[in-house]
C-alpha positions in Angstrom: 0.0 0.0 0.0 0.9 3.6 -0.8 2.6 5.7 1.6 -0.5 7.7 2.1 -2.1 4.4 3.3 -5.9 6.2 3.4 -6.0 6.6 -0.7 -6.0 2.7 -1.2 -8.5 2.2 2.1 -11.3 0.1 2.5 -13.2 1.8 5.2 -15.9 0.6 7.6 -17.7 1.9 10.4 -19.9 0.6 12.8 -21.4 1.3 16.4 -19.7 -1.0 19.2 -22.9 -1.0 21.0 -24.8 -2.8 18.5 -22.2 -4.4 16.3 -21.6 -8.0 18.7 -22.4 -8.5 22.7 -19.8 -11.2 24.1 -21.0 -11.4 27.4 -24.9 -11.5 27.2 -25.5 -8.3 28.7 -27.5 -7.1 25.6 -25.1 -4.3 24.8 -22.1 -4.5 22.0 -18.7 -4.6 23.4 -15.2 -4.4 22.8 -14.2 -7.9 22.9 -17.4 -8.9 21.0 -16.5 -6.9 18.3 -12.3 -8.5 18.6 -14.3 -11.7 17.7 -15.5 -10.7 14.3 -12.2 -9.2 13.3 -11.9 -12.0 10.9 -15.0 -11.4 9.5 -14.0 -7.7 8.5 -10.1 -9.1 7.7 -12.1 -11.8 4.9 -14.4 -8.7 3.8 -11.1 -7.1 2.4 -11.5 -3.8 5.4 -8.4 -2.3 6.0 -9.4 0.3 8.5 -12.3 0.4 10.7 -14.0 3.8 12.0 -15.8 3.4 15.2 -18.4 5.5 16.1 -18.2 7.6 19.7 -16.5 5.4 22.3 -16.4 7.8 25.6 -18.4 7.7 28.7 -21.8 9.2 27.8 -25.4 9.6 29.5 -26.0 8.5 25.8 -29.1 11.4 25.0 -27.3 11.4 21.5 -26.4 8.0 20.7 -22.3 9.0 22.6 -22.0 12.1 21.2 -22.8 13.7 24.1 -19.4 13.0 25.9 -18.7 13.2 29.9 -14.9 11.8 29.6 -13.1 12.1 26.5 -9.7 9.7 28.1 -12.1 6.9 28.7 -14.0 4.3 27.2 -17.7 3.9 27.9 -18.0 1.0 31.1 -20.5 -1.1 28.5 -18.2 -1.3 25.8 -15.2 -2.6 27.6 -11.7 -0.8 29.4 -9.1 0.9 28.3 -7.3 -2.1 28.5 -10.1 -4.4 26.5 -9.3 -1.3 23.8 -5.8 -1.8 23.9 -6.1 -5.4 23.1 -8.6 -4.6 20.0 -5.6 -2.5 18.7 -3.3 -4.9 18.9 -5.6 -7.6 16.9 -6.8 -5.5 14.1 -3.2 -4.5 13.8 -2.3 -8.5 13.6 -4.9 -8.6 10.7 -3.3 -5.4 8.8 -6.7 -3.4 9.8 -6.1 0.0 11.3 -8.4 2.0 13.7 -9.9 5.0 14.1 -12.1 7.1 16.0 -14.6 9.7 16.4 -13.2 13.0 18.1 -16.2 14.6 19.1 -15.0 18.2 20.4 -17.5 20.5 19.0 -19.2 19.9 21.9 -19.4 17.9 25.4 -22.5 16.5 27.4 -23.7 18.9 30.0 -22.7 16.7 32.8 -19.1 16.7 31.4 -17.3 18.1 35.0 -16.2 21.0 32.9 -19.6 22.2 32.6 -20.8 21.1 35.8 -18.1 23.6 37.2 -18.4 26.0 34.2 -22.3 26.8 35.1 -21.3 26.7 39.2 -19.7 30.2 39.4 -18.1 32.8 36.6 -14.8 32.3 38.4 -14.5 28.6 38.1 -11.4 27.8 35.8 -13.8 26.5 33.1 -16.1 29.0 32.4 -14.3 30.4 29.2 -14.1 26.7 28.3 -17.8 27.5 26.7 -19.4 30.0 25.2 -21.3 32.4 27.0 -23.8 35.5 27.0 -25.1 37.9 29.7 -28.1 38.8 27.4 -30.3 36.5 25.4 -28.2 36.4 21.8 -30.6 37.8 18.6 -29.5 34.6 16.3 -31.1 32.7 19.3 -33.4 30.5 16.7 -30.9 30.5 14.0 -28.1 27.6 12.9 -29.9 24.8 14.2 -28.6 21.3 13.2 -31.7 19.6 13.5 -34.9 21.6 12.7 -37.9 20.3 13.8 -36.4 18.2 16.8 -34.3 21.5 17.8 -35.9 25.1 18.5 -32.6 27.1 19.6 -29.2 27.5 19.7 -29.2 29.3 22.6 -30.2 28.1 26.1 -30.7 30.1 29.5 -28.7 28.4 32.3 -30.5 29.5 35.7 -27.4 28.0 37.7 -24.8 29.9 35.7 -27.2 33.0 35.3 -26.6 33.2 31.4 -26.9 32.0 27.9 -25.3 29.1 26.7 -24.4 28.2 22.7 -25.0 25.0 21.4 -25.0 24.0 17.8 -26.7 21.0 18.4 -28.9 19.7 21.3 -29.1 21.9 24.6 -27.8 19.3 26.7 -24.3 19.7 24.3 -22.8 22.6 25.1 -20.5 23.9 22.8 -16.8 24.0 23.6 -14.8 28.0 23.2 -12.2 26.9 20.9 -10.7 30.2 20.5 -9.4 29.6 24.2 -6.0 28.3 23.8 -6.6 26.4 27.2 -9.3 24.2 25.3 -7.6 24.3 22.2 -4.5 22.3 24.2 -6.9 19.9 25.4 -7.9 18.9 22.4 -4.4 17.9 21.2 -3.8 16.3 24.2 -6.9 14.3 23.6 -5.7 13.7 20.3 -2.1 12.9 21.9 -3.5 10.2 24.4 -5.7 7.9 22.3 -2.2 8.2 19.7 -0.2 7.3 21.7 -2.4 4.2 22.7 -2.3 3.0 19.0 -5.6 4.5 16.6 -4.3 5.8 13.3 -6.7 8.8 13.4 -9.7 10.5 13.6 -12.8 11.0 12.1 -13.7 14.9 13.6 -16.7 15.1 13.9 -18.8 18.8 12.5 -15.5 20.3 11.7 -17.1 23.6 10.3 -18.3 24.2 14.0 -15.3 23.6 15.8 -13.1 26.2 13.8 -16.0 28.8 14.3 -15.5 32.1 16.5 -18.9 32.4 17.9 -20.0 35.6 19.0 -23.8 36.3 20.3 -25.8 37.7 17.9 -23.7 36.7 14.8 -25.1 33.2 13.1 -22.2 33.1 10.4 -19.5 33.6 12.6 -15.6 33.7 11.4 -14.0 30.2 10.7 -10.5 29.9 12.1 -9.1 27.3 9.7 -5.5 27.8 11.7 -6.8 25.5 14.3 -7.0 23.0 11.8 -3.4 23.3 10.8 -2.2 23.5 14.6 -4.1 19.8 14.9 -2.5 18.4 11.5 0.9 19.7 12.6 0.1 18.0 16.1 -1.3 14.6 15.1 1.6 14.2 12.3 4.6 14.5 14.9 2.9 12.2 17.3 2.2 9.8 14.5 3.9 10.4 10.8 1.0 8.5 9.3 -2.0 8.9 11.4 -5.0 10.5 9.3 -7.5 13.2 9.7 -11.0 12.4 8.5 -13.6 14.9 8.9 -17.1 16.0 7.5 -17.4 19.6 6.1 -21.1 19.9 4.7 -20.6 23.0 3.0 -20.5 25.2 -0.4 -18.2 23.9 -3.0 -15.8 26.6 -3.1 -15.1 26.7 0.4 -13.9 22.7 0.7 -10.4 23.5 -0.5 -9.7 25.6 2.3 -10.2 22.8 4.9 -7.5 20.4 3.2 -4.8 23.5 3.3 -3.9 26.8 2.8 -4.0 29.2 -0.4 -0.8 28.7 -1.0 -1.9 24.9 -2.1 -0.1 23.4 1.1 -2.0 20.1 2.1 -1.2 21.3 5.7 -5.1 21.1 7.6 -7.7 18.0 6.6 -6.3 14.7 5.2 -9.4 13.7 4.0 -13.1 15.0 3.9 -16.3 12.9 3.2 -18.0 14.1 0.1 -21.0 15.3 0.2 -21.8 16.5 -2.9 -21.3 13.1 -4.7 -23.3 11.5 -2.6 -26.2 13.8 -3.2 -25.6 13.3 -6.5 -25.6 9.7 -6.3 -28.6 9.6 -4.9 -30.3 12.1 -7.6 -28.5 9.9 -10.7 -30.1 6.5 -9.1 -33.6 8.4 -8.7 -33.3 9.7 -12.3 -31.8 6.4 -13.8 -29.7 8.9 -15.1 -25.4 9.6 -14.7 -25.8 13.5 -15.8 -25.7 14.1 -12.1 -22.6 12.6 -11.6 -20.8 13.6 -14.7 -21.7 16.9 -12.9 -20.3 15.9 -9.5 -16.8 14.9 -11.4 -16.5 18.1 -13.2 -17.2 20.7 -10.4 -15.6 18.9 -7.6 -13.1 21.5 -7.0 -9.2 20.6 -7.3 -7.6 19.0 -4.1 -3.7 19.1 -2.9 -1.4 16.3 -3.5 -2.5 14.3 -0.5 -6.0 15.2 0.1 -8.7 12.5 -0.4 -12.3 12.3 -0.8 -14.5 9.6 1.2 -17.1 8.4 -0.4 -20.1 6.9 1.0 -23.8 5.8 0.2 -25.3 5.0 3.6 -23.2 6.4 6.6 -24.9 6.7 10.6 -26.7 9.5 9.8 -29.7 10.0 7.2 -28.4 10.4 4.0 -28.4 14.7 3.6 -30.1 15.9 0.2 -29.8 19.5 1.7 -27.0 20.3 -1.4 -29.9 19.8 -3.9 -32.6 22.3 -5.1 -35.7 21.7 -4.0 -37.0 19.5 -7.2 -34.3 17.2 -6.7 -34.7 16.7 -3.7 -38.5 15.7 -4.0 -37.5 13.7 -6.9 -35.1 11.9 -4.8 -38.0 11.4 -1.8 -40.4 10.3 -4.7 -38.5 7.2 -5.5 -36.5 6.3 -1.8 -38.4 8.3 0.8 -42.3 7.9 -0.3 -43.4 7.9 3.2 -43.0 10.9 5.7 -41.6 8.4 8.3 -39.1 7.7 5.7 -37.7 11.2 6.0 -35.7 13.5 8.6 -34.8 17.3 9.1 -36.7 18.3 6.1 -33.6 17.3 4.2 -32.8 13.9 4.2 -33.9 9.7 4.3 -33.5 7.9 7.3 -33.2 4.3 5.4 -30.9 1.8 4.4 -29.7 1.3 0.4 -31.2 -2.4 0.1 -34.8 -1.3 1.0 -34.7 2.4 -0.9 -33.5 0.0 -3.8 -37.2 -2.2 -3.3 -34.2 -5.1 -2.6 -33.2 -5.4 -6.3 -30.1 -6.8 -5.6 -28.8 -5.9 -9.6 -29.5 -2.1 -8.1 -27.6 -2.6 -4.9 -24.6 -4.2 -6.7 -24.9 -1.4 -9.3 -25.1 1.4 -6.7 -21.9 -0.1 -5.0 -20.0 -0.8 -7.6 -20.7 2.7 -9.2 -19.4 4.1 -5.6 -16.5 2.2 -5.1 -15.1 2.9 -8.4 -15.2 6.6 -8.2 -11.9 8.9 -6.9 -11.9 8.4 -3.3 -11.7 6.1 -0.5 -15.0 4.0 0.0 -16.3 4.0 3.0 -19.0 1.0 3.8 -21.3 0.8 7.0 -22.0 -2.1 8.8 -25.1 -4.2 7.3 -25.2 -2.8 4.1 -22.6 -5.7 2.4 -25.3 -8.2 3.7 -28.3 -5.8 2.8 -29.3 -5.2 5.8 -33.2 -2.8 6.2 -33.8 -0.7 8.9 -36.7 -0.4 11.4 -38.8 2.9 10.8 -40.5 2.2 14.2 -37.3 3.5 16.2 -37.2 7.4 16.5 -34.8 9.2 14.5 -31.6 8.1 12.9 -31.9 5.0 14.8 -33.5 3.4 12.3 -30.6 2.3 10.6 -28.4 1.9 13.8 -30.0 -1.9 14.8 -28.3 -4.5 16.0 -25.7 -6.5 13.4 -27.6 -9.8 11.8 -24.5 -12.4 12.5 -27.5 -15.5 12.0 -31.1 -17.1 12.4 -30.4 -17.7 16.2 -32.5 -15.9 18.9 -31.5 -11.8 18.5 -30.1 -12.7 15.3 -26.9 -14.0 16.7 -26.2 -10.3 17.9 -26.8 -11.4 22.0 -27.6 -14.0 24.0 -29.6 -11.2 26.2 -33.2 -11.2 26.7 -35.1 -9.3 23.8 -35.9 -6.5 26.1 -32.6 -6.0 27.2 -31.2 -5.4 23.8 -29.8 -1.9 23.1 -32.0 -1.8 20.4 -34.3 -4.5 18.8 -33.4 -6.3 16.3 -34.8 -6.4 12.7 -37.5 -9.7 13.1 -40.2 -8.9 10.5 -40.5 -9.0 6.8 -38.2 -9.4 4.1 -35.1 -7.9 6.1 -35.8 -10.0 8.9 -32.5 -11.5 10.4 -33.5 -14.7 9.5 -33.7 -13.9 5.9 -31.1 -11.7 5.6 -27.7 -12.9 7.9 -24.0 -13.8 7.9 -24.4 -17.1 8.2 -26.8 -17.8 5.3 -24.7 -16.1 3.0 -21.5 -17.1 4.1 -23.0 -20.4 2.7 -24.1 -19.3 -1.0 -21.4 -18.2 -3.0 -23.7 -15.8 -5.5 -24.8 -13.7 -2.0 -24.4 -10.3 -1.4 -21.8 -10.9 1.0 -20.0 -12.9 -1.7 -20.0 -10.0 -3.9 -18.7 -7.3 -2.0 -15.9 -9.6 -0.7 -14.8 -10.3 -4.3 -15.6 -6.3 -5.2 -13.3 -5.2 -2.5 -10.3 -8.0 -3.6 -10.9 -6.2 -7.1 -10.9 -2.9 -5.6 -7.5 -3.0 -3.9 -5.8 -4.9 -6.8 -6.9 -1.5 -8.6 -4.8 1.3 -6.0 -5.4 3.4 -9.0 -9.0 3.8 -8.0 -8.2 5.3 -4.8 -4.7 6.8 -5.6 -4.9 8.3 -9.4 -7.3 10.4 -11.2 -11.1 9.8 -12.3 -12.6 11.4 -15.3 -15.5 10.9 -17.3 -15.2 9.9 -20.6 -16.7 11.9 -22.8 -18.1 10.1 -25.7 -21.5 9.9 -27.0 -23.4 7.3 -24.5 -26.9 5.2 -25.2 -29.2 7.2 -22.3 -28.7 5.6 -18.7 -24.3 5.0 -19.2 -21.8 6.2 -17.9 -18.2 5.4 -18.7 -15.0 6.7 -16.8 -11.9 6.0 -15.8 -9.1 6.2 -13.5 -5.5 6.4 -14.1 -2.7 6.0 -11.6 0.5 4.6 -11.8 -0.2 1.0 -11.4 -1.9 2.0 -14.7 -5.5 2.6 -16.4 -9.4 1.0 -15.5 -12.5 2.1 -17.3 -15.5 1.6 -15.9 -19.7 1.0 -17.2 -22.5 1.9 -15.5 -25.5 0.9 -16.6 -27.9 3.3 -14.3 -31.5 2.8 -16.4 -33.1 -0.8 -17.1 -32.7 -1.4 -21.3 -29.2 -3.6 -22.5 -27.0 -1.0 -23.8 -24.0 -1.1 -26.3 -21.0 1.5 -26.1 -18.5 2.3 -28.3 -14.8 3.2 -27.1 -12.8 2.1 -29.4 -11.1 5.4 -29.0 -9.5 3.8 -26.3 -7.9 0.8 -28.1 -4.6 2.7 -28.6 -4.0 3.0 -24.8 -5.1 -0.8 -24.3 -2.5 -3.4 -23.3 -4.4 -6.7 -23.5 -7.6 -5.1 -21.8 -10.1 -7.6 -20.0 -13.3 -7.4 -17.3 -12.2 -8.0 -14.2 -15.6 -7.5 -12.8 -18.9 -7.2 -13.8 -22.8 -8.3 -13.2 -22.8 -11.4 -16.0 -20.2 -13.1 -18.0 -20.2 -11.0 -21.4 -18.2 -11.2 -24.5 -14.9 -10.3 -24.6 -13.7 -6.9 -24.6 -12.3 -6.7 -28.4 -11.4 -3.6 -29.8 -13.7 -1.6 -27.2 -15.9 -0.8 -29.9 -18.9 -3.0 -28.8 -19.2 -2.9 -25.4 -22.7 -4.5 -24.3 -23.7 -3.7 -21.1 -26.7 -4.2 -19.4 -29.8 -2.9 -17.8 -28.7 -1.8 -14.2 -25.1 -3.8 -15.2 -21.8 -2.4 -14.9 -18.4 -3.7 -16.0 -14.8 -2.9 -14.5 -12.4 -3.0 -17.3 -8.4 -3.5 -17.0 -7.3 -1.5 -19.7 -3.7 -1.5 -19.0 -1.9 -3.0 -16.1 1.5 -0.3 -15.6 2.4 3.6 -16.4 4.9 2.5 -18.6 2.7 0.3 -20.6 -0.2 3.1 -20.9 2.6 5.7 -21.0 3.3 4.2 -24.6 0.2 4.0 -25.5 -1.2 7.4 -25.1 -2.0 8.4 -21.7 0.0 10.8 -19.5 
């Protein structure tokens, strides 16, 4: 692997609490999740993201933290951590973990003391105001389950900022007291062994909030004071963060104008996956053709993360307001289906009516595109979700390991599970499990290991350069490639539901022997390029060339 290990990553994330439970208690844990590390080693995942770890009163699923040097008493200790390290390192899988410092529970002991007096030593740890703020109802995170970003303490005698819930108040990071903490947070949980962080709601914790100003100043410095920090603790420990915002302004959060790639390693992309979403609606690729060709320029080291289904709804805020109700009209019909008047709280298989040629397409189209892929737990069996449960837990249900009581998840009482499992319908565990597809080799499970064993014996997906290519396409293709020096793929994606036929033979000067290395069916050979068949919702992975040198001579570069 590359020396930027995260550009030729396979990354999956999953919450501890409902991922395996090893000692019946109806909760996931450390060492139930250190069992199934062979599972995620035979999957192909070389690094695994795990959701909030800490100590929490758990109002918002962990990320409301009360101890950010601990790990949460149902999960495990420190030392059960340390041990989970030192296995996934033994199966080449690295670790990382959400840093969630926007913000801290209210019963964090920095806030108990903060409210208890305006001389304690951590008031100026959080942001205050004497007098209620004017942008009081503004910069809410999640409208219609959030009214204000301002709350009136009566202990502390003032008004306290939080960007998301009340009880998580937000942390003053232009105090350089807080700001140390942070990098000693970062410092500790380093120097135990994760290779990084995914930061959570980055555009919040670089912002200078003053009362009465809702588009407060972003200090993007603090984000080159943590890269700095995180690289001399660990050369090759990785930043990961989300940044939801305009186009033009992403550049600025992987490094300065000078073109430095000093601040973010790597930032989840949002825009593509919005456009995703729209193209599989439309049954059309012009959206992601777009996506491609404005994605603004990144430098030499920064890295997008792409994803499909993450642990949070999937966010169509990016599109105009006919997008997005086309996108409801074919994945979130129902209003239970939806969340924050902006996005779908379901998981791919059922927004995909379980076509499994539309899941494999949808994957395969993700995975192929610039980036590093990103897959969340379930979706490589086709997991559903369970619309009953409020919120985003819909798709945060308990892991479907088998047909056994609790779907293999727990040996706990069905009341005692964190959350119930999935027991009804089509994407009930005993339909849809580990076990049962572990035993057919045309499953889903089947397919994404043997996508993923194509994936990273391609670095040039992750590493190189994607562009489309531009050549007249029947309606519903798309064709791109990416080039790296490992050499050259091209890639079909059949997004509509009529057998196509593409011509590329345009391509045949650059080719060195060129053959599918994956696809939906067995089709005819590749030729000249000139008579590609591919079809409805099918897709085909094409080597064209297998080194630089070889495509070098042919053409490209």
């Amino acid at each position: 692997m590359a020396d930027r290990w995260y550009s030729e990553a396979v990354v999956y994330c999953l919450d501890i609490d409902t991922y395996a439970d090893s000692d019946g208690d109806g909760v996931g844990d450390i060492r139930g999740l250190i069992g199934r590390l062979d599972y995620l080693a035979r999957l192909g995942v070389t690094c695994l993201w795990l959701h909030p770890i800490h100590p929490s009163p758990n109002d918002d699923d962990g990320y409301d933290v009360t101890d950010f040097y601990n790990v949460d008493p149902r999960f495990g200790t420190l030392g059960d951590f340390a041990e989970l390290l030192h296995q996934a390192r033994n199966r080449g899988i690295r670790v990382i973990i959400d840093l969630v410092v926007n913000h801290t529970s209210d019963q964090h002991p920095w806030f108990v003391s903060a409210r208890s007096s305006p001389d304690s030593p951590y008031r100026d740890w959080y942001v205050w105001s004497d007098h209620e703020p004017a942008d009081r109802h503004q910069g809410m995170v999640f409208p219609g389950e959030q009214h204000e970003t301002w709350t009136y303490d009566r202990t502390a005698k003032a008004w306290y900022y939080h960007r998301f819930y009340r009880f998580q108040p937000d942390l003053n990071t232009t105090n350089p007291a807080v700001r140390a903490e942070i990098q000693k947070i970062m410092s500790f949980w380093i120097q135990l062994g994760v290779a990084g962080f995914r930061m959570d709601a980055v555009p919040f914790i670089i912002e200078r909030t003053e009362p009465g100003d809702p588009n407060p100043e972003l200090d993007f410095e603090f984000l080159t004071e943590l890269r700095q920090h995180v690289q001399w603790r660990r050369g090759d420990a990785v930043l990961l963060a989300e940044a939801n915002v305009e186009p033009d302004e992403l550049p600025a959060f992987f490094g300065d104008r000078g073109g430095s790639a000093n601040r973010l390693h790597m930032l989840f992309d949002f825009m593509l996956n919005g456009r995703l979403m729209l193209a599989l609606a439309r049954q059309d690729p012009e959206p992601v053709i777009e996506a491609l060709r404005d994605t603004p320029a990144l430098p030499v080291g920064g890295q997008w993360a792409t994803f499909l289904r993450n642990h949070d709804e999937i966010d169509l805020s990016r599109l105009t307001t006919e997008q997005r109700n086309q996108v409801y009209e074919q994945f979130g019909p129902e209003e239970d289906m939806r969340i924050y008047d902006r996005g779908i709280r379901r998981r791919l298989a059922p927004m995909l009516n379980n076509d499994r040629r539309r899941v494999e397409l949808a994957y395969s189209l993700q995975f192929s595109l610039r980036g590093t892929p990103v897959l969340r737990y379930g979706e490589e069996i086709g997991m559903g979700e369970d619309l009953s449960l409020p919120g985003r837990e819909a798709i945060r249900t308990p892991m479907q390991w088998s047909h056994q009581p609790n779907a293999g998840f727990s040996t706990a009482e069905p009341e005692k599970l964190v959350r119930p499992v999935i027991d009804k319908g089509e994407f009930a565990y005993d339909k849809v499990n580990v076990t049962l597809q572990r035993r057919d080799r045309t499953s889903l499970l089947a397919w994404f290991e043997r996508m993923i064993r194509t994936l990273r014996e391609a670095p040039e997906i992750g590493s190189g350069s994607t562009t489309h290519i531009d050549v007249p396409m029947p309606p519903g293709v798309l064709a791109h490639r990416a080039d790296g020096p490992t050499g050259t793929m091209v890639f079909l994606h059949n997004l509509g539901t009529t057998d196509a036929e593409v011509d590329l033979s345009q391509l045949q000067p650059e080719a060195d022997l060129p053959v599918d290395v994956l696809a939906d069916r067995n089709y005819d050979d590749v030729g000249k390029l000139d008579k590609l068949k591919v079809a409805g919702y099918g897709y085909r992975w094409i080597r064209l060339c297998r080194s630089w040198s070889s495509c070098a001579g042919r053409g490209v570069g």
